[in-house]
C-alpha positions as CSV (number, residue, x, y, z in Angstrom):
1,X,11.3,15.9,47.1
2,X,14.8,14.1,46.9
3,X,14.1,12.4,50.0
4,X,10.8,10.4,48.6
5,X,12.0,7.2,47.1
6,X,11.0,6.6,43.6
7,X,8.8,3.7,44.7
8,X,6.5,6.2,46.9
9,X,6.4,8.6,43.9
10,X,5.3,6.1,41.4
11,X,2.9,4.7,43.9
12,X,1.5,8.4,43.9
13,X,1.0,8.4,40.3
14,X,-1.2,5.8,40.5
15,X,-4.0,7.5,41.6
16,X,-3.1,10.5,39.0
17,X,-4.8,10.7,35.5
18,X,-2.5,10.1,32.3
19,X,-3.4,13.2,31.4
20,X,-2.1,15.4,34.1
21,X,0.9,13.0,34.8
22,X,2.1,14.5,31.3
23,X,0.7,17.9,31.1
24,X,2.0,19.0,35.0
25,X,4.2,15.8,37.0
26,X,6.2,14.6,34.1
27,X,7.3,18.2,33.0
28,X,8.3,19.5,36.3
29,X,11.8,17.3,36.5
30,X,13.7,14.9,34.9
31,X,13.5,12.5,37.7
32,X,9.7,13.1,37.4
33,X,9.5,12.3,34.1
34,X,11.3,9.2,34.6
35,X,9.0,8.0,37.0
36,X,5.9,8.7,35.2
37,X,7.2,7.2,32.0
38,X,7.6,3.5,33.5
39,X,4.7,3.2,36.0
40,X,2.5,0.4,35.5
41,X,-0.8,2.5,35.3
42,X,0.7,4.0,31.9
43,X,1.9,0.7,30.0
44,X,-1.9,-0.5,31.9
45,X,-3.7,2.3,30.2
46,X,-2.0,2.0,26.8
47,X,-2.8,-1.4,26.6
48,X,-7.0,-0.8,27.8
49,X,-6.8,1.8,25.0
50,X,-5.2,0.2,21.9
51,X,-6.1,-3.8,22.4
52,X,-5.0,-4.3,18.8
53,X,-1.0,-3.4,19.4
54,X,1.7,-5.3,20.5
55,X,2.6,-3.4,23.8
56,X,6.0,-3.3,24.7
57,X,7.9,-0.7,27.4
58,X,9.5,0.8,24.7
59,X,6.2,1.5,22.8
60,X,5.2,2.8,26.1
61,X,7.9,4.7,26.7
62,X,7.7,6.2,23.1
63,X,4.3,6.9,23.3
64,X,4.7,8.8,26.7
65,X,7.9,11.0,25.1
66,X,5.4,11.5,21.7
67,X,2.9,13.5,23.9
68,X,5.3,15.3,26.0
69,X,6.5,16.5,23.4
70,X,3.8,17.8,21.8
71,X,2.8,19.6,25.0
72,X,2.1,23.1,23.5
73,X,0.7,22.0,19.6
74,X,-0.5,18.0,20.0
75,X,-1.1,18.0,16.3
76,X,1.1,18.7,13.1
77,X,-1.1,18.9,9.5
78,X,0.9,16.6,6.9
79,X,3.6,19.4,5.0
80,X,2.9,19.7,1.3
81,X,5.9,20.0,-0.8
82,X,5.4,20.5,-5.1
83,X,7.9,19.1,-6.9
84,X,9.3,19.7,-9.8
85,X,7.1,19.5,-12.9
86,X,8.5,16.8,-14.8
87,X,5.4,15.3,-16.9
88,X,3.0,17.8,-18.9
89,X,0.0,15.0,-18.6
90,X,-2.1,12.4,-16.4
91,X,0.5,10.4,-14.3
92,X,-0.9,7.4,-14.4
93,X,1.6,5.4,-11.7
94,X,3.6,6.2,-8.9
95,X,6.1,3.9,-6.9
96,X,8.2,4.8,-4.2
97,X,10.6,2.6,-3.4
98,X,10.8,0.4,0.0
99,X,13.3,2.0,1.4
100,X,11.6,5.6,0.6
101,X,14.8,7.4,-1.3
102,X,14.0,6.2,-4.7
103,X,10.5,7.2,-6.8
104,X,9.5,5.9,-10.1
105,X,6.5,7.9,-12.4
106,X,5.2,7.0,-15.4
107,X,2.4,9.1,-17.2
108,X,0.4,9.7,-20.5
109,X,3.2,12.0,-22.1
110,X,4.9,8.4,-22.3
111,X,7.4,9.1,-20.3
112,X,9.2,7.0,-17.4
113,X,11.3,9.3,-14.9
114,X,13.1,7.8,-11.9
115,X,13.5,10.5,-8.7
116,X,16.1,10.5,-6.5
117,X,16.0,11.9,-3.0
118,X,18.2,15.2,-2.0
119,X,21.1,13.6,0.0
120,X,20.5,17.3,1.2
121,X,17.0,18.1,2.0
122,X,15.2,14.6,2.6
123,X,12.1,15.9,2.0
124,X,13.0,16.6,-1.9
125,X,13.1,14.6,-4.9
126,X,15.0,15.1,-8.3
127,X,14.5,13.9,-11.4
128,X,17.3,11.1,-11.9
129,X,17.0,9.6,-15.0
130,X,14.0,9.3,-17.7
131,X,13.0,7.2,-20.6
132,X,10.3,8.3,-23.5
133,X,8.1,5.7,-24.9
134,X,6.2,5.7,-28.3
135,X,3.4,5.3,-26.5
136,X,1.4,6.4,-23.0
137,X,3.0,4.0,-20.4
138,X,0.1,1.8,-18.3
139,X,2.6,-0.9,-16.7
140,X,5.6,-0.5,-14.7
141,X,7.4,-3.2,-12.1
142,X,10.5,-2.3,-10.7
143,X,13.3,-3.8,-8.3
144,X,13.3,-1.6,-5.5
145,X,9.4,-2.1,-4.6
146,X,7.3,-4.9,-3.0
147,X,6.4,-5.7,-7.0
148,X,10.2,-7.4,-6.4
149,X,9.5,-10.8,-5.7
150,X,12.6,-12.2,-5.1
151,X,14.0,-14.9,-2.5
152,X,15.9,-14.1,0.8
153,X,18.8,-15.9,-0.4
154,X,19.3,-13.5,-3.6
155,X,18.1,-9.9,-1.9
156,X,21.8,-8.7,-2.3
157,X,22.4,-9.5,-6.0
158,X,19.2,-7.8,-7.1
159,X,19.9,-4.9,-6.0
160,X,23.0,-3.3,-7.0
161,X,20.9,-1.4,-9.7
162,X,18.1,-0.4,-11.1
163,X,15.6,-2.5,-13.5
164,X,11.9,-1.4,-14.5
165,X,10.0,-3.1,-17.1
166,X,7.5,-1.2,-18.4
167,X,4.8,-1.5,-21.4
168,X,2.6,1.0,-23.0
169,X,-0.4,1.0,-25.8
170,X,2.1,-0.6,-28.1
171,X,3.6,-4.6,-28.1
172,X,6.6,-4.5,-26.7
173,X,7.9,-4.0,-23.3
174,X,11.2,-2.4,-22.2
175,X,13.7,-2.7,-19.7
176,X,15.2,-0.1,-18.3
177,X,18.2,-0.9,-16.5
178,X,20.6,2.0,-14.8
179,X,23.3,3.6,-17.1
180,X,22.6,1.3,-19.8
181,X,20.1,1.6,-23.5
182,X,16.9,0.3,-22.7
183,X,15.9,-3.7,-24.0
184,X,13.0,-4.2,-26.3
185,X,11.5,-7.7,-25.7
186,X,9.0,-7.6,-28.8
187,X,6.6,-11.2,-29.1
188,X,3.3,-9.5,-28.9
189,X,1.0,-9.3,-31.9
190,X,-1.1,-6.7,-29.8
191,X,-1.1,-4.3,-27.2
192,X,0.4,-5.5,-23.8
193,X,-1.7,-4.9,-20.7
194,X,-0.1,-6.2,-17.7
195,X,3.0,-7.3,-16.1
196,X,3.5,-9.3,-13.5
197,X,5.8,-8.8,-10.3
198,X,9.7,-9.3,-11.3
199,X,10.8,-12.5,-9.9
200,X,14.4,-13.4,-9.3
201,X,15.4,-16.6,-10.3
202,X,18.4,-18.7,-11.3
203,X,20.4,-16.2,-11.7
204,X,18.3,-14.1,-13.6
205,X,15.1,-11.6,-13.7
206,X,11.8,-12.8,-15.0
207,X,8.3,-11.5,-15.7
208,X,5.1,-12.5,-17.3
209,X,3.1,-9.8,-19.4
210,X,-0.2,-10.3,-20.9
211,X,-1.9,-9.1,-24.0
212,X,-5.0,-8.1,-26.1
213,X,-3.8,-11.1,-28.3
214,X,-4.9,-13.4,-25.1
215,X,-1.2,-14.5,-24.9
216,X,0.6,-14.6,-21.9
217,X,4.8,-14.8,-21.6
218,X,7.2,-15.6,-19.1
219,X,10.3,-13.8,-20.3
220,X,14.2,-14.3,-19.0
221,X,15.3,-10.5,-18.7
222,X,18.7,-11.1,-19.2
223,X,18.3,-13.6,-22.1
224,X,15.9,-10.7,-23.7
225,X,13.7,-14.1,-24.3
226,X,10.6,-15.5,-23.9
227,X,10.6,-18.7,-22.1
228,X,7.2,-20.0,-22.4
229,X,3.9,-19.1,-24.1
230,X,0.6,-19.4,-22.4
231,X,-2.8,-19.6,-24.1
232,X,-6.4,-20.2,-22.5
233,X,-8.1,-17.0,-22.4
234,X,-10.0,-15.7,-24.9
235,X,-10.4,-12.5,-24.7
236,X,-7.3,-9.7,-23.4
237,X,-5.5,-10.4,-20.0
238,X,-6.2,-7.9,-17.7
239,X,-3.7,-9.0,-14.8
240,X,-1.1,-11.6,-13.8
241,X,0.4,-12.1,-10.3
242,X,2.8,-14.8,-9.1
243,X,2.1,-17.0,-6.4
244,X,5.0,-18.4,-5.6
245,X,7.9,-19.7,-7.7
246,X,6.4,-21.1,-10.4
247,X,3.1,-20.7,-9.7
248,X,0.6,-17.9,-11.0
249,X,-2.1,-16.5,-11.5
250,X,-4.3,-14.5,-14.5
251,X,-7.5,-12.8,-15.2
252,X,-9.2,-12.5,-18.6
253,X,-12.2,-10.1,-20.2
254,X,-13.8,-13.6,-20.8
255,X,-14.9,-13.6,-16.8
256,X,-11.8,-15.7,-16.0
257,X,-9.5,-16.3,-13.0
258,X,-7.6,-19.0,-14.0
259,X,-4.2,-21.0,-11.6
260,X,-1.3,-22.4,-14.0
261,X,2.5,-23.9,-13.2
262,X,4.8,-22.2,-15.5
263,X,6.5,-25.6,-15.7
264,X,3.0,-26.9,-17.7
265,X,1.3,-25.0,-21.2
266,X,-2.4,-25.9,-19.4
267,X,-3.7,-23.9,-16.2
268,X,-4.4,-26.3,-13.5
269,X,-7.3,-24.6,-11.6
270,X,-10.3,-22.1,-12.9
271,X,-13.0,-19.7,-11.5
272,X,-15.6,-17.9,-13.8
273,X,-17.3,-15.0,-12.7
274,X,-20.7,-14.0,-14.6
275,X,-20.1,-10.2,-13.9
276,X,-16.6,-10.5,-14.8
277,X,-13.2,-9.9,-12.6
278,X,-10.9,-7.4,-13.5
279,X,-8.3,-6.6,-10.6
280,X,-5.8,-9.1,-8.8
281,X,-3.9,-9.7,-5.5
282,X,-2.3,-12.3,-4.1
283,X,-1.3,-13.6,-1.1
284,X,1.8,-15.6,-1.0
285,X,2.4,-16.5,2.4
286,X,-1.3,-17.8,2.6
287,X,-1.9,-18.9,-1.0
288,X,-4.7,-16.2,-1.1
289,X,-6.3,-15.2,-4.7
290,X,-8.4,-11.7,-4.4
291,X,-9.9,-10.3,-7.3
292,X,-12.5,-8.2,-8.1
293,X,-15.5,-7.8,-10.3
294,X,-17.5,-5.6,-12.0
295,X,-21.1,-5.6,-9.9
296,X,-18.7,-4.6,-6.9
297,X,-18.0,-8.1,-6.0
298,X,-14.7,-9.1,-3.8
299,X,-13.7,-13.0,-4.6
300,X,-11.7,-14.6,-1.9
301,X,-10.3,-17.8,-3.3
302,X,-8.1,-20.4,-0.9
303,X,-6.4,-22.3,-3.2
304,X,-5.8,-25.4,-0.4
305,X,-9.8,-25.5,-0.6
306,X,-10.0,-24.9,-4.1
307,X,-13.6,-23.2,-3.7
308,X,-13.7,-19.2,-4.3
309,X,-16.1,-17.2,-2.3
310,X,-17.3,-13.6,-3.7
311,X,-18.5,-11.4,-1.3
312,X,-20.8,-8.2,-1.8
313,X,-18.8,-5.4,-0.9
314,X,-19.7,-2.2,-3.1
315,X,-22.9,-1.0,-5.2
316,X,-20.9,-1.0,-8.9
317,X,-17.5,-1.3,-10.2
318,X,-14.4,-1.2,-8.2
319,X,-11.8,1.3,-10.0
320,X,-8.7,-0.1,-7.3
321,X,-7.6,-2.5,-5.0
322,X,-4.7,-2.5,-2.8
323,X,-3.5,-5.5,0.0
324,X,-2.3,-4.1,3.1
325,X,-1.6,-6.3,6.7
326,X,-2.3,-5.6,10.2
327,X,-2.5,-7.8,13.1
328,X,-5.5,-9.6,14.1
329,X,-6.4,-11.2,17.8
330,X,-7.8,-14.3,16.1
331,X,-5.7,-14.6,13.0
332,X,-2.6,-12.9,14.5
333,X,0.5,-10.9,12.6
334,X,0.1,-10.3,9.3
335,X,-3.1,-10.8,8.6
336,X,-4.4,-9.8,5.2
337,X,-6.7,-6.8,4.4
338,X,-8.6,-5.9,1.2
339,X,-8.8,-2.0,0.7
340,X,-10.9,-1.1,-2.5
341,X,-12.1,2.1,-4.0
342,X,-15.3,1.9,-6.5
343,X,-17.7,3.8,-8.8
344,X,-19.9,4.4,-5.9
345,X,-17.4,7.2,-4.3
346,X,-17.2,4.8,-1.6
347,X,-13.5,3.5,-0.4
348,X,-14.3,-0.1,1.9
349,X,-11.9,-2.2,4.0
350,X,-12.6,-6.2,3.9
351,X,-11.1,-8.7,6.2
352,X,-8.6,-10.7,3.7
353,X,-9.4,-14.0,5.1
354,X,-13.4,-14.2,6.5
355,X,-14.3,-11.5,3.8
356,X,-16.0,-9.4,6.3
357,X,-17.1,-6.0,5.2
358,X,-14.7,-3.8,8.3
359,X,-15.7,-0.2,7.3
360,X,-17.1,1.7,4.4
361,X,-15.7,5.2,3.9
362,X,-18.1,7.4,1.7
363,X,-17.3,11.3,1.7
364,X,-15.9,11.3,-1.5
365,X,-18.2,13.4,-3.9
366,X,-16.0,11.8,-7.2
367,X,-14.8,8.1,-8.5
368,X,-11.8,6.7,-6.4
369,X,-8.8,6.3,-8.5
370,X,-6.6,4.9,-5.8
371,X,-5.8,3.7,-2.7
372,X,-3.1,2.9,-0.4
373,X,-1.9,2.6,3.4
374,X,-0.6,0.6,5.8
375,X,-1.9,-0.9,9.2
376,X,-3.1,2.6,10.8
377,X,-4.1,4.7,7.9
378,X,-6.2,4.4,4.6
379,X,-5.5,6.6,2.0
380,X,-7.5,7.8,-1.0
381,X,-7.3,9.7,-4.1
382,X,-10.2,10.7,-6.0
383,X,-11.9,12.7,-8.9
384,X,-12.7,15.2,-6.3
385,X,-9.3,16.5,-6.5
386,X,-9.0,15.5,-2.9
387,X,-6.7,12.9,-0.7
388,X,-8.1,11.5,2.2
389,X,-6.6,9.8,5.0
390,X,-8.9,7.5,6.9
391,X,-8.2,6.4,10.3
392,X,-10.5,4.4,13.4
393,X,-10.2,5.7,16.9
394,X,-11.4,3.3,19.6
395,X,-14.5,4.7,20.8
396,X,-14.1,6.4,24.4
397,X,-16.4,7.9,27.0
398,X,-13.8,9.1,29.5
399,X,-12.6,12.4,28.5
400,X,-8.9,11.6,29.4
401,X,-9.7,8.7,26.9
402,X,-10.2,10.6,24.2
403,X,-7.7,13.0,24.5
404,X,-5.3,10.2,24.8
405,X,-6.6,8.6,22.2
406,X,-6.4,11.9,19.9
407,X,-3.5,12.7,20.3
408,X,-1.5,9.4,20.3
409,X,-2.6,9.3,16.9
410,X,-2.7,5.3,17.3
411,X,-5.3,3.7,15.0
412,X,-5.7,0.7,13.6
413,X,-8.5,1.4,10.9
414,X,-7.9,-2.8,9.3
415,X,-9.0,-4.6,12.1
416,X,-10.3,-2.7,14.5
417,X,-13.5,-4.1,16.2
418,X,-17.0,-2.2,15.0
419,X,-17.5,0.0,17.7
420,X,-14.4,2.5,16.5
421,X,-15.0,5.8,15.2
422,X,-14.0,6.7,11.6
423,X,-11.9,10.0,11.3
424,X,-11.0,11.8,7.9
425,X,-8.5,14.4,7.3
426,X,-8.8,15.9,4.0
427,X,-5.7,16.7,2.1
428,X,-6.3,19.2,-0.4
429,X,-4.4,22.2,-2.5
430,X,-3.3,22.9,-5.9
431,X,-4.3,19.6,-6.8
432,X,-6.0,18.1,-10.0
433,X,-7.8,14.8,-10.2
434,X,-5.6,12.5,-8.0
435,X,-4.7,9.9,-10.6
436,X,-1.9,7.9,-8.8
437,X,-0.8,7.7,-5.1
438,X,2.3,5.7,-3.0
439,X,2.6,5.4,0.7
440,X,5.8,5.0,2.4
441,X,8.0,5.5,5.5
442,X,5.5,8.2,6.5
443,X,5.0,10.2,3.6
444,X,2.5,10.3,0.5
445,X,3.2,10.4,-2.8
446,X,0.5,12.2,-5.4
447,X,0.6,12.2,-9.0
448,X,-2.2,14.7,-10.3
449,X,-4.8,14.8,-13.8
450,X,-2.1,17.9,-15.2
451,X,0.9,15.8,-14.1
452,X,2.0,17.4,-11.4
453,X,3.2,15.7,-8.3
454,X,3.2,16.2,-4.8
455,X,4.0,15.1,-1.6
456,X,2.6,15.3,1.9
457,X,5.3,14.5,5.1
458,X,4.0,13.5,8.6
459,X,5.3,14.5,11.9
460,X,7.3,11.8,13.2
């Protein structure tokens, strides 16, 4: 074997199935394995089987090592892990932070608790500090999450510690900031409902919130001020989202999605929706406006054209919305996808720019409460008491194809083309109605209907 140059060997493996090149030839040597690893045929193959990644030798190299690896069990179930039993009611948001060490839960026994990872055992969290409200706690926005909307040039300075703004049935909101008595900003005349992402700028953190009283602020954190007051709507905000700097936008009970520049007291764009809108993304890179509305309606609004588009997309209400990104042939990196959950126990994925219905998930037998993901994976909590992680799987007739494509575990469930198969794995356990999940750094966050939470690890 020795004498055989490495050219003749990989030449051989040409003519050898993926399959048995790392079930038998790969494992025999290391030299072997080498030379399987880097032929052509295999970064070939990859690339026939998943169109949709960017294939690289290393990817190839990573994927080969993956499967080798799993030689004897191909697939690991996600790990549950309980953890402690901080809130005795509904959580009603959960947020892990970007870099995946830092968790922050709010629930109906008005509390706020922040979780710290076990610089011991990564796969546990702690309770870390806590705050009790007056009342249950239905906002939160915090500094260590993408809801931190801050410029490249200031990433350092805003994160030396900890800030969360919260707000609950009451009027004021709080600030929590690490070590230090909370701030009570307190303008409202009625309940606030919504907060918008933090925003760092000039030195200083800012957020709008808006109200029952049809108000919206803009408040400098470390002033403990409002800045500006905004007033169009008539009836409660239901959401605010910045667009960029000073731009932002708002949604109303009075069927209103409407544009404004802090710098002005007037909104300088409107859409009205007869059946109402109700949630809000946006888009900042593209100037994209998504909301939602209450016949199941998806808007798609390009602010450069100025016309908003509503697209049919579920049979009543949709309960949540979430914008994830994935790359697309014709659109390329970073291309936006709309993942919504609705009263019709049905969870769909819509392409964020042409509005295209992609795929409709429907085994839920309760209302979604909330969904999640990233480019490979869909995940879903619902009334069911179950979590469900939906993936597509390019759709193969040659056996080696679909075990490859099994247990690669590579799919790309956003913008994968129509002839992909839809797979489910059902998460399930101890669990009470899933009221609150967060995705992150491969592992699920759950917060339950009894205020328990959970959390689910993947095999790396």
């Amino acid at each position: 074997m020795n004498a055989i140059p490495d050219e003749l060997l990989a030449h051989i493996m040409e003519y050898l199935s993926p399959r048995f090149c790392m079930l038998s030839v790969a494992l025999v040597s290391k030299r072997l394995y080498e030379i399987a690893q880097s032929t052509p045929v295999w970064k070939e193959y990859i690339l026939n089987l998943f169109p949709y990644v960017n294939i690289t030798d290393d990817y190839c190299k990573s994927t080969f090592s993956r499967l080798c690896a799993r030689n004897k069990a191909w697939y690991n179930p996600p790990e549950m892990i309980c953890l402690p039993h901080k809130h005795t009611d509904a959580i009603s948001i959960v947020e892990l932070s970007d870099c995946g060490s830092w968790m922050y839960t709010c629930s109906w026994d008005n509390i706020a608790c922040l979780w710290r990872q076990s610089s011991i055992d990564k796969d546990r969290f702690s309770p870390y500090s806590d705050f009790c409200d007056e009342e249950a706690i239905v906002a939160l926005r915090w500094n260590h999450t993408k809801d931190h909307f801050v410029y490249p040039e200031h990433q350092e300075a805003t994160l030396d510690k900890h800030i969360a703004v919260i707000s609950g049935w009451g009027t004021d909101i709080k600030v929590i900031t690490s070590n230090e008595e909370p701030l009570v900003l307190s303008e409202h005349e009625d309940s606030v409902k919504c907060l918008s992402r933090l925003l760092f700028d000039q030195g200083t953190f800012k957020v709008l919130s808006g109200s029952t009283d049809t108000d919206i602020k803009l408040w400098d954190i470390y002033a403990e001020t409002s800045i500006s007051t905004f007033q169009s709507h008539s009836k409660e905000v239901t959401k605010i989202q910045y667009i960029d700097r000073d731009m932002f936008a708002s949604t109303s009970r009075d069927h209103r999605c409407l544009i404004w520049d802090s710098r002005s007291p007037s909104y300088c764009m409107e859409h009205t929706s007869p059946s109402g809108i109700y949630k809000l993304e946006v888009d900042r890179e593209k100037n994209l406006i998504y909301a939602t509305s209450y016949n199941g309606h998806v808007i798609i609004w390009e602010l450069r054209k100025g016309v908003p588009v509503e697209h049919k997309i579920h049979d009543s209400r949709i309960t949540c919305m979430t914008l994830l990104y994935a790359e697309d042939k014709k659109f390329g990196k970073d291309t936006p996808v709309i993942v919504t959950g609705a009263k019709d126990l049905s969870v769909c994925v819509t392409h964020g720019i042409t509005g295209e219905l992609l795929h409709k998930y429907d085994t839920h037998s309760g209302i979604i409460n909330c969904v999640d993901g990233d480019q490979s994976r869909v995940i879903s909590g619902s009334y069911d008491q179950t979590v469900r992680i939906w993936t597509q799987n390019p759709k193969c007739e040659d056996e080696d194809d679909r075990w490859l494509n099994e247990n690669t575990q590579q799919s790309h469930v956003l913008l994968d083309d129509a002839s992909s198969i839809a797979n489910v794995e059902v998460l399930t356990g101890p669990l009470d109605i899933v009221s609150a999940i967060s995705y992150n750094e491969n592992q699920i966050m759950v917060g339950c209907g009894n205020g328990a939470l959970y959390k689910w690890k993947f095999s790396s």
